[in-house]
C-alpha positions as CSV (number, residue, x, y, z in Angstrom):
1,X,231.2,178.8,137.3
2,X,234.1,180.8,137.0
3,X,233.5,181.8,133.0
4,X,230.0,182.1,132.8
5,X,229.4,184.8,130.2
6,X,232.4,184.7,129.2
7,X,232.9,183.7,124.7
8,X,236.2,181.7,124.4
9,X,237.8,180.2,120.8
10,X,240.8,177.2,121.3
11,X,242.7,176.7,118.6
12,X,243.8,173.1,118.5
13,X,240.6,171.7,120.2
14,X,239.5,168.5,118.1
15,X,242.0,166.7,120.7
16,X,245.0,166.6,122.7
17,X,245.1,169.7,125.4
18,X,243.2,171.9,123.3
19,X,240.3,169.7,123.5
20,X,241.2,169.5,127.4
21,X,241.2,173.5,127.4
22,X,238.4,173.8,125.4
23,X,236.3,171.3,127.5
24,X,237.4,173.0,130.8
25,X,236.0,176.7,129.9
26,X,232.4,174.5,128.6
27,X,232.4,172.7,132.4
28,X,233.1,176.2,133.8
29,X,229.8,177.7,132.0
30,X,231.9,179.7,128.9
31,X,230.3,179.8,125.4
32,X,233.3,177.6,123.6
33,X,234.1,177.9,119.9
34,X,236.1,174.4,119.1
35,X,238.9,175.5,115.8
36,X,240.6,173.0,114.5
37,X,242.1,171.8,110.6
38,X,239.7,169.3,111.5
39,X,236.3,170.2,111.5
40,X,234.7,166.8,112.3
41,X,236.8,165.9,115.4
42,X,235.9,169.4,116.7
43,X,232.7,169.1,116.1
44,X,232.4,165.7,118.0
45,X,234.2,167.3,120.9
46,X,232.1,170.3,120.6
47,X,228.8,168.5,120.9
48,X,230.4,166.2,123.9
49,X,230.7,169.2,125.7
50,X,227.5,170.9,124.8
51,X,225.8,167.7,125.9
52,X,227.7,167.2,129.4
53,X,227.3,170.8,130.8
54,X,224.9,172.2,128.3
55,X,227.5,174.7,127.2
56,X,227.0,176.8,124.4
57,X,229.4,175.4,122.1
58,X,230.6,175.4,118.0
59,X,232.8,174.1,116.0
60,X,235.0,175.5,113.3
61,X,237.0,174.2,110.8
62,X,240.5,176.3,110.4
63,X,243.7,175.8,108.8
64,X,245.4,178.8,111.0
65,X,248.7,179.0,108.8
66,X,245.8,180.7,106.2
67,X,244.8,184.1,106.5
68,X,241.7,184.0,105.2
69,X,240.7,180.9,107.1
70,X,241.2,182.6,109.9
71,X,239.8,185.6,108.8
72,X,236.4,183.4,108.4
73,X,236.7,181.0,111.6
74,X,236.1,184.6,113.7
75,X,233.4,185.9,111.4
76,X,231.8,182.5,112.0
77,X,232.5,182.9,115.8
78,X,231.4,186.8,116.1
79,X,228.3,185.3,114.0
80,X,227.7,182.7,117.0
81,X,228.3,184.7,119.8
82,X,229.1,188.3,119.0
83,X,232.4,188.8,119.9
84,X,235.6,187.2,122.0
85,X,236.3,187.4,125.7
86,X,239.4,184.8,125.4
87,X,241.1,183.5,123.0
């Protein structure tokens, strides 16, 4: 597994080639933080993933043209896994 270890965020990931990034650091063994505006299609893909390869994975709702949204989707991802390796 070429990113085990290793804490990744995806912006864009409830679908579309983020989810397709997101879901290809979970199936190579990264911990996988799932942002998107929406929080419940991130979640769902967040869970798939978790499921399938038993990644460690979250999902966090984030309007990125908002600072402080953004300011609080990596507080919520240092929270869950204590820092970034790839964003």
């Amino acid at each position: 597994m070429r990113f085990s270890g290793k804490r990744v965020a995806v912006t864009g990931a409830a679908s579309g080639i983020g989810a397709a990034v997101a879901e290809g650091f979970a199936r190579e063994g990264a911990c996988v933080a799932f942002l998107d505006l929406n929080e419940a299609n991130a979640l769902e893909c967040a869970t798939a993933c978790r499921d399938k390869y038993s990644a460690e994975c979250i999902a966090v709702g984030v309007d990125v043209s908002k600072k402080s949204d953004v300011e609080a989707a990596f507080d919520r991802v240092d929270a869950a896994f204590g820092g970034l390796d790839i964003l």
